[in-house]
C-alpha positions as CSV (number, residue, x, y, z in Angstrom):
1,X,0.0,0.0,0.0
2,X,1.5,3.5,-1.2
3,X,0.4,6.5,0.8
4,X,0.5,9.7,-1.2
5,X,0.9,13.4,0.9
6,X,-1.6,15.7,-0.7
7,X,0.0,19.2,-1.8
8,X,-0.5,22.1,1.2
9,X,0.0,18.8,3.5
10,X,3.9,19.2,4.0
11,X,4.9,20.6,7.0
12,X,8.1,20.2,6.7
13,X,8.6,22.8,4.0
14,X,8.9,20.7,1.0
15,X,5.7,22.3,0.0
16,X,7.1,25.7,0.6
17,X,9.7,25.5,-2.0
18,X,7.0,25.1,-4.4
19,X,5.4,28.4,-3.4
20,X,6.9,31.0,-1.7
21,X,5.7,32.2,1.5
22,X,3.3,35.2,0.9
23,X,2.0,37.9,3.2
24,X,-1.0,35.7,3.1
25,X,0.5,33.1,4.7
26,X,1.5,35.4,8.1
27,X,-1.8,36.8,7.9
28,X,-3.7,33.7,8.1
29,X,-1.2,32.2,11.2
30,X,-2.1,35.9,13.1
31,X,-5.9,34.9,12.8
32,X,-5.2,31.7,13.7
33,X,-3.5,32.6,17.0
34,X,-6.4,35.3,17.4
35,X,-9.1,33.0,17.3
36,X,-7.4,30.4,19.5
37,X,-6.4,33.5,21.8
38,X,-10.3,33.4,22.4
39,X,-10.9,37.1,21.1
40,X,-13.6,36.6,18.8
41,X,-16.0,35.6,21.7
42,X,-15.3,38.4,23.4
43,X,-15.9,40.8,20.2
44,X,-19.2,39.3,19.6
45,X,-20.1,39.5,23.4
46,X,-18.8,43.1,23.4
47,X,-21.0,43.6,20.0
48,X,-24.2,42.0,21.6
49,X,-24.2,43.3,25.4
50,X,-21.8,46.1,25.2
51,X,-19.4,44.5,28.2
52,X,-15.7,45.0,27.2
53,X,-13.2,43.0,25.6
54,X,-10.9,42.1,28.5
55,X,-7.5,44.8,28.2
56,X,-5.7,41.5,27.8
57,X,-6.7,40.3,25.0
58,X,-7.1,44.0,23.2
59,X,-3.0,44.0,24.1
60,X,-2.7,40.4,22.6
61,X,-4.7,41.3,19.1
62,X,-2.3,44.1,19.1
63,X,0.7,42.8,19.3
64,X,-0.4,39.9,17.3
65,X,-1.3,41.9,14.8
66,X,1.7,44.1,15.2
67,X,4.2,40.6,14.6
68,X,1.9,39.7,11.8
69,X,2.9,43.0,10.1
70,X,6.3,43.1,10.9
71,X,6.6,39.2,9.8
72,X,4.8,39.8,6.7
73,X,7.5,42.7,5.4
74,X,10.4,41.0,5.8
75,X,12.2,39.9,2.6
76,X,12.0,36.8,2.7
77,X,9.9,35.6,4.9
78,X,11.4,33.0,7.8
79,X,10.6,29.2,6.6
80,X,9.7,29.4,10.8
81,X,7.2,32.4,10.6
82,X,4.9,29.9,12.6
83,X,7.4,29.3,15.4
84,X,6.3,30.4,18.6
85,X,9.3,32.6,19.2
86,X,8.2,34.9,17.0
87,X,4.4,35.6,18.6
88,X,3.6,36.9,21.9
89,X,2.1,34.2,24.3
């Protein structure tokens, strides 16, 4: 039996050498981390009730989307741009 790794699948950066890391790419890890981060159910609370996002998390979105920025216009890109060294916890 022959197992076959679908395109996009690589993690390994194999894939990546196919296509070069985009600004896309940075962006889509930033919402990532947002979403796990939590933020999105305190926007919608925040949009329903009126109750504020906790300072916390307005501080994380910021500096996530601050690294997302920075990440993104750098020439090239890191291969690691994922790493957690480069995002704020």
């Amino acid at each position: 039996m022959f197992l076959r790794v679908i395109d996009g699948g690589l993690s390994n950066g194999e894939a990546r050498a196919e296509h070069p890391l985009s600004k896309n790419d940075v962006q889509a890890e930033a919402m990532r981390r947002i979403k796990a981060s939590g933020y999105d159910r305190y926007h919608a609370r925040y949009l329903v009730t009126g109750e504020l996002i906790p300072k916390r998390l307005q501080y994380l979105k910021i500096q996530i989307a601050w690294v997302a920025d920075t990440l993104a216009g750098l020439d090239p890109i890191p291969a690691d741009y994922a790493d957690d060294k480069y995002w704020p916890a």
